[in-house]
C-alpha positions as CSV (number, residue, x, y, z in Angstrom):
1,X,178.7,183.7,117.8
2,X,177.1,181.2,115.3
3,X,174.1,179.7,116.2
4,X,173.2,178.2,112.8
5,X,173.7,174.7,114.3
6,X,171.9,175.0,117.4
7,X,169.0,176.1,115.3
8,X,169.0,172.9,113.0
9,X,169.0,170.8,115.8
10,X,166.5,172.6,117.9
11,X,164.6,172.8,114.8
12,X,165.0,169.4,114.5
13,X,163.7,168.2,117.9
14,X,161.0,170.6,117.5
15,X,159.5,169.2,114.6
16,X,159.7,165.8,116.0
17,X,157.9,167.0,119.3
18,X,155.4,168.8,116.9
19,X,154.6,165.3,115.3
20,X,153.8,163.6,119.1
21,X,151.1,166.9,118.9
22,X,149.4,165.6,115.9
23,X,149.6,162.0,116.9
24,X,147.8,163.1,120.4
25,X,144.9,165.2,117.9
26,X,145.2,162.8,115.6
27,X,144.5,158.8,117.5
28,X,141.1,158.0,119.1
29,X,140.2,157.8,122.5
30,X,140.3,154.3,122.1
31,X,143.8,153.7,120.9
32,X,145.2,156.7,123.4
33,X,144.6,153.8,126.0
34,X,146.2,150.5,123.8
35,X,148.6,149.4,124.6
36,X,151.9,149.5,122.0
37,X,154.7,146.9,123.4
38,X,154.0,146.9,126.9
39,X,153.3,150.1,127.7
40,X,150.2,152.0,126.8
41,X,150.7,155.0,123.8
42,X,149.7,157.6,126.1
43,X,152.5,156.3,128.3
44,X,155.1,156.6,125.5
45,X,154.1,160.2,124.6
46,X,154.9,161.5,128.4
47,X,157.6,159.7,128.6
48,X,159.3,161.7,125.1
49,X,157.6,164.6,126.7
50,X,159.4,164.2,129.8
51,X,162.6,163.7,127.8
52,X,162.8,167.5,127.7
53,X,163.4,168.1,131.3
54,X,165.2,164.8,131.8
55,X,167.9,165.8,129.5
56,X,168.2,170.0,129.9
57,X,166.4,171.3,132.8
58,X,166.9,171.6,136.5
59,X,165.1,169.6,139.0
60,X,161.5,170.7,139.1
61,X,161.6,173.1,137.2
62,X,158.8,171.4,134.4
63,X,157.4,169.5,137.4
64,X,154.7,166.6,135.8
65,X,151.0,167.0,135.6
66,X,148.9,165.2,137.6
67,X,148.9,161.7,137.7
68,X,151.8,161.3,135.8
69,X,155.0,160.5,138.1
70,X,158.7,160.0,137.6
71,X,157.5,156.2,138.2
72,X,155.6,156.2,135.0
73,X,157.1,158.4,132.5
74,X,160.1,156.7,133.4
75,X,158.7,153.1,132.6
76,X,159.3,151.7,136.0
77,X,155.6,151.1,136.3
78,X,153.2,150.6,133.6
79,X,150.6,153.3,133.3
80,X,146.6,152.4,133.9
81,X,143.6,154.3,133.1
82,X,145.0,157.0,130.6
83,X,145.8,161.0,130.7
84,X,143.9,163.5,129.4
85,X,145.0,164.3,126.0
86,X,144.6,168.1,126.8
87,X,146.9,167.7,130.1
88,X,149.2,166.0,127.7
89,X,148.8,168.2,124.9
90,X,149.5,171.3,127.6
91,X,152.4,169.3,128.8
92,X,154.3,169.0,125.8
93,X,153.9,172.3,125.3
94,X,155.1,173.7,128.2
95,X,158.1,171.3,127.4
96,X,158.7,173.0,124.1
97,X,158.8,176.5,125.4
98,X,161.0,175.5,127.9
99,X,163.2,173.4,125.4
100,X,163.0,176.7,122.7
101,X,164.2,178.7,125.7
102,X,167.2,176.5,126.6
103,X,168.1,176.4,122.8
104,X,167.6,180.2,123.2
105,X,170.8,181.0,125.1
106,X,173.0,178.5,123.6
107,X,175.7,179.4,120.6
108,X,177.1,176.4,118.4
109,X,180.5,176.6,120.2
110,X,178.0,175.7,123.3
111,X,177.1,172.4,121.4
112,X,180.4,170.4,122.2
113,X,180.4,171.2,126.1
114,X,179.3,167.8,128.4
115,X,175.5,168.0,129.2
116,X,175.6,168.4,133.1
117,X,172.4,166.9,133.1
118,X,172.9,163.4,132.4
119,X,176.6,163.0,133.5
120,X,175.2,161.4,136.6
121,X,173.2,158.8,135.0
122,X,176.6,157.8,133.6
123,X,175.8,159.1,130.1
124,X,178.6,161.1,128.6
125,X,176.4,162.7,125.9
126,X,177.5,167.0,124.3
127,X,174.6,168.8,124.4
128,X,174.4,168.6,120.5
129,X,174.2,164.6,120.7
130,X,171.3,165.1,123.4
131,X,169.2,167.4,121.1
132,X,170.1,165.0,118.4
133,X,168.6,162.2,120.7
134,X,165.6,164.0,121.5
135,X,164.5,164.2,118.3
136,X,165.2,160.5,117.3
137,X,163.6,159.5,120.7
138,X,160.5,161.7,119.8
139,X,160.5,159.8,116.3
140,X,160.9,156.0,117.9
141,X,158.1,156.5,120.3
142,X,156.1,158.3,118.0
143,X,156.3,154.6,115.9
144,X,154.5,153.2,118.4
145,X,151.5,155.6,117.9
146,X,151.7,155.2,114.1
147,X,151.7,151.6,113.6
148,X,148.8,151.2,116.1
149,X,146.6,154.2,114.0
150,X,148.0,151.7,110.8
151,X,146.7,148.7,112.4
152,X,143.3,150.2,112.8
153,X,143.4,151.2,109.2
154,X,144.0,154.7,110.1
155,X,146.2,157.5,108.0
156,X,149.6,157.6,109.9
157,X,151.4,160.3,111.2
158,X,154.4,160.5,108.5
């Protein structure tokens, strides 16, 4: 079976994810913390991060470091303090592998069949639209981080 699609779009949500890496090596301590609409950019990285899980894996089975919780990389709550940028970094890691894996075992026919994962939220998405909507996710929170490096007079991550 083909699989020529599923690598464009895996390829395509990976470079996204790759681009929250050099946004997490590239902003300060400082701005890690700031604050970008309401929540802070640290904050909008795990919740991308957690995107990976939320859309393809079982329950538990990329369980979130310590201290982030479903409450926060979910927006419910606003974060406070800030995360590691290594625990982060190691996080989204550990969310690619598992993503590459996932990708790993699918063929493009695979692409047009219901993701299973979000049909309970009420979101009837393929699994070819959901890596598609990783990726722009990844990109739209990755704005965040790049206008507040901008407005610091900072290079930008695209």
């Amino acid at each position: 079976m083909s699989r020529d699609i599923v690598d464009a779009l895996a390829d395509s949500a990976n470079d996204s994810l790759n681009l929250l890496q050099k946004l997490i090596e590239a902003v300060p301590e400082d701005l890690w913390s700031a604050k970008a609409g309401s929540w802070p950019l640290w904050q909008h990285v795990a919740h991308v991060v957690s995107g990976v899980a939320g859309f393809f894996l079982p329950v538990d089975e990329l369980p979130f470091p310590a201290p982030l919780t479903a409450e926060i990389v979910q927006f419910k709550v606003a974060g406070s303090g800030t995360v590691d940028k290594k625990v982060m970094s190691d996080y989204l890691k550990a969310s690619q592998a598992k993503l590459e894996a996932f990708a790993a075992a699918l063929t493009d026919a695979d692409l047009a069949r219901p993701n299973e994962k979000v049909l309970p939220l009420g979101i009837k998405w393929n699994l070819a639209r959901s890596l598609t909507i990783l990726s722009g996710h990844a990109l739209y929170h990755l704005g965040h981080g790049d206008a507040l490096l901008r407005g610091r007079g900072l290079p930008g991550i695209f």
